[in-house]
C-alpha positions as CSV (number, residue, x, y, z in Angstrom):
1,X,0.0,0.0,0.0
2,X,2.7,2.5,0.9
3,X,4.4,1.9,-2.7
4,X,0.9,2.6,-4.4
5,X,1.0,5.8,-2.2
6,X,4.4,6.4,-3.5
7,X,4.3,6.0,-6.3
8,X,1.3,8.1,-6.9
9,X,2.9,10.8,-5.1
10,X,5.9,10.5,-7.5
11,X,3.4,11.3,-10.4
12,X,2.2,14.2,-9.0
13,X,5.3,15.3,-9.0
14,X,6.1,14.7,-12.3
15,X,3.3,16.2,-13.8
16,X,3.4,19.3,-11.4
17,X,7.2,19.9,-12.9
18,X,7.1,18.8,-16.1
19,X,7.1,21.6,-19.1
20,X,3.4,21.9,-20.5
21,X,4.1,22.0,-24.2
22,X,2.1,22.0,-27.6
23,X,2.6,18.9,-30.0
24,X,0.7,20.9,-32.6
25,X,2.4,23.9,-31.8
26,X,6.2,21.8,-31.7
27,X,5.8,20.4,-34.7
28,X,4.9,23.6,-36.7
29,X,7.7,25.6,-35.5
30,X,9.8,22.4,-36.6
31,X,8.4,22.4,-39.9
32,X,9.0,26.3,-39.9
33,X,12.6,25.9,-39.0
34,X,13.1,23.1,-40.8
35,X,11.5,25.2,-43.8
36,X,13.4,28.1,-43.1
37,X,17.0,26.0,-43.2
38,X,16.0,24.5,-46.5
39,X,14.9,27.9,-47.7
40,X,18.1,29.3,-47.1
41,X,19.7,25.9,-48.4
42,X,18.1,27.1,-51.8
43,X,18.8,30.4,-51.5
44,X,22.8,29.8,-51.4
45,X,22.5,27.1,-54.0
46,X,20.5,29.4,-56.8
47,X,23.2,32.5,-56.3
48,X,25.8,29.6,-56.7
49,X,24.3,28.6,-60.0
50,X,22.8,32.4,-61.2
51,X,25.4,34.6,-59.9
52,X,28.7,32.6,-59.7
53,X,28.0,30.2,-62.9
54,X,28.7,27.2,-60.6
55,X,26.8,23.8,-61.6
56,X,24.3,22.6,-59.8
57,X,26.6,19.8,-58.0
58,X,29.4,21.9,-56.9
59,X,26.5,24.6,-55.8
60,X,24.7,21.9,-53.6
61,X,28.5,21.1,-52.2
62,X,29.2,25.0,-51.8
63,X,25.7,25.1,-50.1
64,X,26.1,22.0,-47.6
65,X,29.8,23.4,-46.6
66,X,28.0,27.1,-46.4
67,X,25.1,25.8,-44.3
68,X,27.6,23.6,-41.8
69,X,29.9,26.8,-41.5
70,X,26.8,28.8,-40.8
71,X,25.6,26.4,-38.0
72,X,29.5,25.9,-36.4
73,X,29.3,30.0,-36.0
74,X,26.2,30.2,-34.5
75,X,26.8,27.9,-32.1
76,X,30.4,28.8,-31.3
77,X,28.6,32.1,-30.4
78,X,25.8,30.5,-28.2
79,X,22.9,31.5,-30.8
80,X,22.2,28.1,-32.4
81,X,21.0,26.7,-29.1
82,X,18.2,29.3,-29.3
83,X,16.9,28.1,-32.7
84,X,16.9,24.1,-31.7
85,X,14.9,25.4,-29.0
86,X,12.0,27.5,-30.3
87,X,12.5,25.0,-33.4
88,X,12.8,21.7,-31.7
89,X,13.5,18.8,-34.5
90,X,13.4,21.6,-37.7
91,X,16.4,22.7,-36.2
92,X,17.9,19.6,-35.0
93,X,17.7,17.3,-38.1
94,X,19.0,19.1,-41.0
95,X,22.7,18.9,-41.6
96,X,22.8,22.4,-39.5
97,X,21.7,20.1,-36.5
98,X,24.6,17.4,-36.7
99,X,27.5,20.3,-36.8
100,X,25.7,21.8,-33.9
101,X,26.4,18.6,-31.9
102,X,29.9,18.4,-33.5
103,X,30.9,21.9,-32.5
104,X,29.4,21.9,-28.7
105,X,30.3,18.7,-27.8
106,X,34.1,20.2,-29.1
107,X,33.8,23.7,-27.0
108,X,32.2,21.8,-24.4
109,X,35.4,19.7,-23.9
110,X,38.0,22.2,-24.8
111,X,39.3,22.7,-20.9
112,X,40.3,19.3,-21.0
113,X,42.4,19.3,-23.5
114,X,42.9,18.9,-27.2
115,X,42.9,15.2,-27.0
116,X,41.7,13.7,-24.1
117,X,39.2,16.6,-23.8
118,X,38.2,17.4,-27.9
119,X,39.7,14.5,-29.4
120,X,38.0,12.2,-27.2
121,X,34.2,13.9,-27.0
122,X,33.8,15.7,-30.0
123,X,31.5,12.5,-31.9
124,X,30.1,12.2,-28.3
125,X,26.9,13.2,-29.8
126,X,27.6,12.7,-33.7
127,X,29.1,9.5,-33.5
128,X,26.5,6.9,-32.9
129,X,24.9,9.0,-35.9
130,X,27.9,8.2,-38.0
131,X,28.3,4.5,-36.8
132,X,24.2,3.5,-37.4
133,X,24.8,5.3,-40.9
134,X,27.4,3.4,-42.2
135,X,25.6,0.3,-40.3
136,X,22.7,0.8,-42.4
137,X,24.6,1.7,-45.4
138,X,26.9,-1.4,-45.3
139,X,23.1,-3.7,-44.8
140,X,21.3,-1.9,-47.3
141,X,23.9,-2.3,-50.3
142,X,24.7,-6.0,-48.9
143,X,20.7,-6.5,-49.8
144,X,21.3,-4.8,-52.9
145,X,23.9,-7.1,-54.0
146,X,22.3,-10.2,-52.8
147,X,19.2,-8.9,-54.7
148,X,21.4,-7.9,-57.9
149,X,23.0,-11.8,-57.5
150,X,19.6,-14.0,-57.6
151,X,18.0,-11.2,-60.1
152,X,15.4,-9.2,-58.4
């Protein structure tokens, strides 16, 4: 009986604390974020193409490096932080959203040193998102092949 009790009182708790948020209202600002980062996306890849001649496959390169430079400043300057939060996943998911984790998990480090500290934390956040992409690359064109082999 006293664990019910507990436990119960541990909800209360919870719920009395815990943020009151929007889903609807989270994942339109995502979409808007996400919009607006794809947006600008476009933006730098049609004055590559119109304005500097570039084609379209060295302009999406000059864009991706552009849009991961972009994101490394903000955050080295503590603004990006305030985007992922009033944008949630919009802000998060885009390319913008892995260099943000590259970058802070690097300036979070830094007092420990370039390699025990940066060295060893910077894919702290990144990493698994590199190692489950290659995973899942490496299964996928392993299926491919096997598919290709018996003629599907």
């Amino acid at each position: 009986m006293a664990s019910q009790q507990k436990k119960k009182e541990y909800q209360d708790y919870v719920e009395q604390n815990s943020p009151k948020t929007n889903v609807w209202i989270q994942m339109g600002k995502a979409f808007v974020m996400g919009g607006l980062i794809c947006c600008l996306g476009q933006l730098i890849v049609n004055i590559a193409t119109g304005y500097f001649g570039l084609e379209q496959e060295t302009a999406a390169s000059w864009c991706s490096m552009l849009l991961i430079l972009l994101s490394a400043i903000l955050t080295g300057f503590n603004l990006y932080g305030g985007l992922v939060k009033w944008g949630g996943a919009g802000a998060l998911v885009p390319i913008t959203g892995f260099a943000n984790s590259v970058v802070a998990s690097a300036i979070e480090y830094k007092t420990e040193g370039q390699v025990f500290g940066i060295g060893s934390k910077i894919f702290t956040i990144a990493g698994p998102v590199i190692l489950f992409g290659i995973f899942t690359s490496w299964v996928l064109g392993l299926l491919y092949w096997i598919g290709k082999l018996i003629g599907i």
